[in-house]
C-alpha positions, 0 to 999 in steps of 0.5 A: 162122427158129426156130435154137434148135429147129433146134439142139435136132434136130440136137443130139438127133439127133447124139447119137442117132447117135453114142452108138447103137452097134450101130445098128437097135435099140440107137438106140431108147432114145437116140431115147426119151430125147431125145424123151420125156426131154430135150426132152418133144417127146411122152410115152411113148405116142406114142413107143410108136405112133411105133416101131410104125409106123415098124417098119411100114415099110420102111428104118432105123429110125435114119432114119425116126425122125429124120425123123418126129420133125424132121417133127413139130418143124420140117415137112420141112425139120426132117425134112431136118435131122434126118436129116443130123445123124443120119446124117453124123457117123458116116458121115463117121467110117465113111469115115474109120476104115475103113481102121484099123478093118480093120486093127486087126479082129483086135485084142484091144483092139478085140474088148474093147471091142465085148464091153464095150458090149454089156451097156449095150445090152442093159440100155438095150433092157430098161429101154425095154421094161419101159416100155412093157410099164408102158404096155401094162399100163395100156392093156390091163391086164395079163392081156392084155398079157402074152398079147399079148406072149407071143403076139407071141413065138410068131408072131416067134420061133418061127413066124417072121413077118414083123414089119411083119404082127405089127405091122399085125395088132396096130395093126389090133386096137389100134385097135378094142380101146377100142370093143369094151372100151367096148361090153361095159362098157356092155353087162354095165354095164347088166346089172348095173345093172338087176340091182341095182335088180331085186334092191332091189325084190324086198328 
């Protein structure tokens, strides 16, 4: 029995839950530097592919995270371990702390630091986000990339759709995006090719 790589998935998913203040998505950049950074279980790529498809489905993404990336380790039973070690930590401290917590809600101190931890959030999902737009840019280049991203705006934030059919529609689209690219570079590739060698006859 492999300990150490068990040890690496609960280490890296204990860390991811009790450090993921706040939940949902301010646990991605944790799950993002554990998997990518510290232990290079994937690149950023297939971190990428693996929160879209996770926000695909249905549940936490805390959990389906942890599962897939314990899966991907160790099989099931890494799955299993992943998500306990993710999850139980702060249960047990939820369960724990409640009652003080209720007690102390009005708290200035407590009011304080919520206030104080938003920020670090907010600029650990910016900097996750400009990543994988450097990604995006390099995938699809950045004229593209940017009318995806406005347009992913619109259909969330304005027509407010539902974000697992955004995300379906666009893995949908990714996943025909380099044979019609490759397609018309052919295609215009040979255009230009016969162009050129038609026009160094004529000269």
């Amino acid at each position: 029995m492999d300990v150490k790589g068990y040890t690496a998935i609960s280490g890296a998913m204990l860390r991811a839950g009790i450090f993921g203040y706040g939940g949902g998505p301010s646990v991605i950049p944790l799950f993002r530097h554990e998997a990518v950074t510290r232990y290079k279980w994937m690149t950023d790529q297939e971190f990428g592919e693996l929160l879209a498809f996770a926000n695909a489905l249905p549940g936490p993404i805390a959990t389906k995270l942890a599962a897939q990336l314990g899966y991907q380790q160790k099989g099931t039973v890494g799955a299993v371990v992943a998500i306990l070690a993710h999850i139980l930590p702060t249960t047990i401290a939820m369960v724990a702390l409640l009652g003080a917590l209720y007690a102390m809600k009005e708290s200035v101190i407590v009011a304080g630091m919520i206030a104080a931890v938003r920020p670090v959030i907010a600029v650990l999902l910016g900097i996750t986000a400009y990543e994988f737009c450097a990604k995006t840019w390099g995938g699809l280049g950045k004229v593209i990339g940017v009318g995806f991203g406005i347009f992913a705006f619109l259909l969330l934030g304005v027509l407010d759709v539902h974000p697992a059919i955004v995300i379906v529609a666009f893995l949908a689209y990714g996943t025909v995006h380099i044979k019609v690219f490759d397609w018309a570079n052919k295609k215009w590739g040979k255009k230009e090719s016969m162009r050129e060698k038609s026009g160094g006859i004529s000269s």
